[in-house]
SEZAVO-194193 format. One line per 4 residues: number of its first residue (from 1); for each residue x, y, z of N, C-alpha, C. Coordinates in nm, 2 decimals, always signed. Example, Ala and Ser with C-alpha at 12.3 -4.5 7.8 and 13.67 -1.06 7.14 Angstrom:
% residues 2
1 = +1.32 -0.57 +0.78 +1.23 -0.45 +0.78 +1.32 -0.33 +0.78 | +1.28 -0.22 +0.71 +1.37 -0.11 +0.71 +1.29 +0.00 +0.79
This chain:
% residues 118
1 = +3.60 -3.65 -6.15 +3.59 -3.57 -6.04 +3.45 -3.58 -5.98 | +3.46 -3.66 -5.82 +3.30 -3.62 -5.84 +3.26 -3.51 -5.73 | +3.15 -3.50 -5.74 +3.06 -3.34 -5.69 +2.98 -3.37 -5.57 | +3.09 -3.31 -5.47 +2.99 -3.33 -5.34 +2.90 -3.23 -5.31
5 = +2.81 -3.28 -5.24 +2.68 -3.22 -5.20 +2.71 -3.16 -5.07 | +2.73 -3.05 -5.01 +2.68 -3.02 -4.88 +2.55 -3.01 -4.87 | +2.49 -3.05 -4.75 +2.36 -2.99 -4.73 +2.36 -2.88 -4.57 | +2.30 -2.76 -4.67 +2.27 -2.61 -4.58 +2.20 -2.71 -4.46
9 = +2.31 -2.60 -4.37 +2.26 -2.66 -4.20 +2.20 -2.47 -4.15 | +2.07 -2.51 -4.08 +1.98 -2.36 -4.02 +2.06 -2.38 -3.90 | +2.15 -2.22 -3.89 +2.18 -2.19 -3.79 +2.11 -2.18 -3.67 | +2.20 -2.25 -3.55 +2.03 -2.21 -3.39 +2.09 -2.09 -3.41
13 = +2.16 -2.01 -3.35 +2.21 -1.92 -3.30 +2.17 -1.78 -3.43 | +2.16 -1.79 -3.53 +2.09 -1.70 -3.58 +1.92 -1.70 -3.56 | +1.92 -1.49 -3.54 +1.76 -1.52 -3.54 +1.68 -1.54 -3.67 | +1.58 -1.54 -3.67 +1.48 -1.53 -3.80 +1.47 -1.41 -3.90
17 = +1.49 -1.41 -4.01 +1.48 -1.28 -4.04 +1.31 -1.22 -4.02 | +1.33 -1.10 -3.98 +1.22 -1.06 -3.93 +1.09 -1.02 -4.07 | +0.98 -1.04 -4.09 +0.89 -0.98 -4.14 +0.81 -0.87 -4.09 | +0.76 -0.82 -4.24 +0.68 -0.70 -4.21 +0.58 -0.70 -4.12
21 = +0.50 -0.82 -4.03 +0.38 -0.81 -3.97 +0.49 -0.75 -3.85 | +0.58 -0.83 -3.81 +0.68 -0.81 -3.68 +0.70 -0.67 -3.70 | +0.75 -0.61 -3.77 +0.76 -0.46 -3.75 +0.63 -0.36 -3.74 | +0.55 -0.42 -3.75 +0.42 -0.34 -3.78 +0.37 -0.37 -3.56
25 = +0.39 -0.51 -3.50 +0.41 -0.53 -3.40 +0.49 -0.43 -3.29 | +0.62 -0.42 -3.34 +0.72 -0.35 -3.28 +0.70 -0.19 -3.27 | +0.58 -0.12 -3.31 +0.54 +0.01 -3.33 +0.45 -0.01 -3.23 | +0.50 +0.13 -3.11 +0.48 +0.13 -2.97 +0.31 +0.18 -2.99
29 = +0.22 +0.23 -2.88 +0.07 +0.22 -2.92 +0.11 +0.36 -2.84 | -0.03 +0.42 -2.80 -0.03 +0.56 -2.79 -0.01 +0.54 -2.68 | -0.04 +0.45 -2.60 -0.06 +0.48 -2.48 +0.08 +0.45 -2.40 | +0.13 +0.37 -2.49 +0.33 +0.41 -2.48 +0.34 +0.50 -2.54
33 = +0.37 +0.55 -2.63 +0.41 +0.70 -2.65 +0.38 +0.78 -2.54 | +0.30 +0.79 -2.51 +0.23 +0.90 -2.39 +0.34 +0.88 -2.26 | +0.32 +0.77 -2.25 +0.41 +0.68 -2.09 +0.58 +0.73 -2.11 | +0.61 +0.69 -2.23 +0.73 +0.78 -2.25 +0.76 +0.89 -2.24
37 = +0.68 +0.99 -2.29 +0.68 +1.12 -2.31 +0.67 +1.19 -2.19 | +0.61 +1.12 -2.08 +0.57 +1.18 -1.96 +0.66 +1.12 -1.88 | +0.74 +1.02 -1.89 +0.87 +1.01 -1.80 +1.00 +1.07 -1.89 | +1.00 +1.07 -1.96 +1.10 +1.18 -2.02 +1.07 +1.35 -1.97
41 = +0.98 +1.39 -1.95 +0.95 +1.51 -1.95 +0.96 +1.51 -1.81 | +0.94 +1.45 -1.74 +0.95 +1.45 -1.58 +0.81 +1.44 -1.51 | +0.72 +1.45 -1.59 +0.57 +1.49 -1.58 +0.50 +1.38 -1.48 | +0.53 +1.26 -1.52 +0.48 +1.11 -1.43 +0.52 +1.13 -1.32
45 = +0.67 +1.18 -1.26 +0.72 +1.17 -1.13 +0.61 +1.30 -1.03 | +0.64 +1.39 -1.15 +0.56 +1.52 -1.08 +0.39 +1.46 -1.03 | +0.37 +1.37 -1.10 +0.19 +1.35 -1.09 +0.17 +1.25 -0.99 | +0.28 +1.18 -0.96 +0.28 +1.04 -0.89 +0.32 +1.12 -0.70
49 = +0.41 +1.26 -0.71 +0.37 +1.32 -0.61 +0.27 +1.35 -0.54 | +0.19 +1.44 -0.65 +0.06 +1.51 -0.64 -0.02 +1.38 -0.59 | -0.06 +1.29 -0.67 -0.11 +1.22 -0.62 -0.06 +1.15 -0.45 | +0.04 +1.09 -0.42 +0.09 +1.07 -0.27 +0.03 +1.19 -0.15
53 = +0.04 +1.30 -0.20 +0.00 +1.42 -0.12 -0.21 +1.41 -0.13 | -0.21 +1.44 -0.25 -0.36 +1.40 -0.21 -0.41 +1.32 -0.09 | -0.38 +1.16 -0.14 -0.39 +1.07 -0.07 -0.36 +1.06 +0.07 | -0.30 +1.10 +0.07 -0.27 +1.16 +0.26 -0.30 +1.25 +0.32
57 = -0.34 +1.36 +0.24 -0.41 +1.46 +0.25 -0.57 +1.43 +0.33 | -0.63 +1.31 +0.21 -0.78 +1.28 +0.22 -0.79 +1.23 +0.31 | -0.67 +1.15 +0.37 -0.69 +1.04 +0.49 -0.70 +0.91 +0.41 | -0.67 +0.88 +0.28 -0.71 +0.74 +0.26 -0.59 +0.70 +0.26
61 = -0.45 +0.72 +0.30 -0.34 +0.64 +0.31 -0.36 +0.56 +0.47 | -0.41 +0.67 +0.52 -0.46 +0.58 +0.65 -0.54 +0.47 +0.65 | -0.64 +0.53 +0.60 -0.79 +0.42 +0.58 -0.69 +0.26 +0.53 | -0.63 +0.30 +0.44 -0.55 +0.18 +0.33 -0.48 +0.08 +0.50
65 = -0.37 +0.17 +0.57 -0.29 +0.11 +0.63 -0.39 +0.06 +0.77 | -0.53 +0.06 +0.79 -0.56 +0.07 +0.91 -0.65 -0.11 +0.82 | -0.67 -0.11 +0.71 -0.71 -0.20 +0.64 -0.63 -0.30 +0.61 | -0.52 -0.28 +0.64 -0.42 -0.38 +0.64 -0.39 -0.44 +0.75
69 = -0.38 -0.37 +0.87 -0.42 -0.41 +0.99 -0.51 -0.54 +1.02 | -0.61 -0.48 +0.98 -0.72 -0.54 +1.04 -0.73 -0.67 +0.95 | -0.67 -0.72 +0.84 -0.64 -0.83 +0.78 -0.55 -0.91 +0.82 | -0.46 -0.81 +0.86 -0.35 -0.90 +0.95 -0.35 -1.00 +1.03
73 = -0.42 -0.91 +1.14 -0.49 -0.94 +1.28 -0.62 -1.05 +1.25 | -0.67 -1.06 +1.13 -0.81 -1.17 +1.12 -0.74 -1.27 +1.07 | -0.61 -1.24 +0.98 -0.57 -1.40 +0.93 -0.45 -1.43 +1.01 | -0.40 -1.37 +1.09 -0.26 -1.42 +1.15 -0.14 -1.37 +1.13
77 = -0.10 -1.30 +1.16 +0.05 -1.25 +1.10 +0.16 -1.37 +1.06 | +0.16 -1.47 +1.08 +0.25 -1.54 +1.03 +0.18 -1.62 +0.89 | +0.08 -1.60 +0.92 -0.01 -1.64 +0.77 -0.11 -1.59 +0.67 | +0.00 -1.47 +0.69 -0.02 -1.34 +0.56 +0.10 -1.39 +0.49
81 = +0.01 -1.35 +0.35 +0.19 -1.31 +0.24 +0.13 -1.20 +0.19 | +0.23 -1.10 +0.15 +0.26 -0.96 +0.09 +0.16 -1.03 -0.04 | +0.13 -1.08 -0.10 +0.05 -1.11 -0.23 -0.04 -1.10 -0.22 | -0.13 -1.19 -0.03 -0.28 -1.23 -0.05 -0.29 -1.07 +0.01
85 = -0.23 -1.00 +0.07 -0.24 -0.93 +0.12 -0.27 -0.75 +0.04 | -0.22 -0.76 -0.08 -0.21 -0.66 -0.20 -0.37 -0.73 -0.24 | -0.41 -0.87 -0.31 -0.48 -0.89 -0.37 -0.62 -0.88 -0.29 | -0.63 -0.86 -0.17 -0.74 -0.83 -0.07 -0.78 -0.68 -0.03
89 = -0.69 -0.60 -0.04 -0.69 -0.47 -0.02 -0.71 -0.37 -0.21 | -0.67 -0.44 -0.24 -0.67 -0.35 -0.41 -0.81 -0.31 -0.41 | -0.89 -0.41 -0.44 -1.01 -0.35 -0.52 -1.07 -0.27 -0.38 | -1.02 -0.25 -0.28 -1.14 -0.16 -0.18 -1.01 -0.02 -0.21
93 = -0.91 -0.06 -0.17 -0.81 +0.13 -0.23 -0.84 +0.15 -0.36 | -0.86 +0.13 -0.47 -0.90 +0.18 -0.56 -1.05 +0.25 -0.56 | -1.11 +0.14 -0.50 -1.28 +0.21 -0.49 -1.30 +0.31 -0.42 | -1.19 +0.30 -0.30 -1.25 +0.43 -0.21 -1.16 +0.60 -0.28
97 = -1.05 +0.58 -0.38 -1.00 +0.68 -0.44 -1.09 +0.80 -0.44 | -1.11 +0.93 -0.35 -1.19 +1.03 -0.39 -1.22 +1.05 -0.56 | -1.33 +1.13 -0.58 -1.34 +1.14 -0.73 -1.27 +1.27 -0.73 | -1.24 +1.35 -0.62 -1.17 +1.48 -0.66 -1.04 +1.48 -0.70
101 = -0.97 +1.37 -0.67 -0.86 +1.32 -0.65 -0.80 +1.30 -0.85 | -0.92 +1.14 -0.85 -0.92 +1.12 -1.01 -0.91 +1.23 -1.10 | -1.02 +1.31 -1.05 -1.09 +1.43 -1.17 -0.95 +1.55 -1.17 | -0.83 +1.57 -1.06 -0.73 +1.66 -1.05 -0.63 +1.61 -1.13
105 = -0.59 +1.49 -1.14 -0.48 +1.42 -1.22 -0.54 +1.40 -1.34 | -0.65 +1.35 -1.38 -0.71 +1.36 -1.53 -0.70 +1.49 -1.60 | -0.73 +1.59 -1.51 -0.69 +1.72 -1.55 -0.57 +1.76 -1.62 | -0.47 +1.72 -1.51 -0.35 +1.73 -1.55 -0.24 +1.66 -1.63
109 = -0.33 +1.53 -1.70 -0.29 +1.43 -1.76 -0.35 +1.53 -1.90 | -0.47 +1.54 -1.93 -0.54 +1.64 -2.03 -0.40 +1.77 -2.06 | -0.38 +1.85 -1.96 -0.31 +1.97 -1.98 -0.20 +1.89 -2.03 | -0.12 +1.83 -1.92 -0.01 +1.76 -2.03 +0.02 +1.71 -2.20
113 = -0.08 +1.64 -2.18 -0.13 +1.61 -2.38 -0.11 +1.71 -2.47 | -0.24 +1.82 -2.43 -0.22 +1.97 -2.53 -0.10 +2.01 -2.51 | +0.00 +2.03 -2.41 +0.11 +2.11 -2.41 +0.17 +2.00 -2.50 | +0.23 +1.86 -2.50 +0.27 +1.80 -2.56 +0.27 +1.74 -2.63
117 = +0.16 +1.82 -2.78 +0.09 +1.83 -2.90 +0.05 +1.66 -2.90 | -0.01 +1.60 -2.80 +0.01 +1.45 -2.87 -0.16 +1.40 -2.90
């Protein structure tokens, strides 16, 4: 009788069995936990208002849209794209952000935390 040999074929379609560095990987960092916790809790939506109302409040939603304008109008409206147009305006909307603005939502990012022992 003679004795055949198969030879083991690696499945494609199975994955890899996973190792311990991969799970050590797969453990979210604080700053996801936090991001969860605050859209679970409703807390992000509530802060992302507050903030919209600031913002318009201070007058810099204007300042932003009157800066977009004026980009428009220097490069051409048919030769704008929504991309150059985000990547030209970012760093001056962020910079001009009131610090009262920052320092009210830090606040309330702080309060959040303690209430949400984290």
């Amino acid at each position: 009788m003679k004795r055949r040999r198969f030879r083991v074929r690696h499945s494609v379609n199975r994955p890899p069995t996973p190792d311990a560095a991969d799970d050590q990987q797969k453990q979210p960092s604080l700053h996801e936990i936090i991001n969860i916790k605050m859209i679970e809790s409703g807390e992000k939506e509530r802060l992302m208002e507050l903030l919209k109302e600031r913002l318009i409040d201070c007058g810099w939603k204007d300042e932003m849209q009157n800066l977009c304008r004026a980009f428009i109008k220097k490069e051409g409206r048919n030769n704008v794209t929504l991309d150059e147009l985000i990547r030209a305006i970012t760093p001056k909307g962020r910079a001009s952000v009131p610090d009262s603005v920052k320092a009210e939502l830090l606040q309330r990012i702080q309060t959040f935390l303690v209430s949400a022992a984290l």
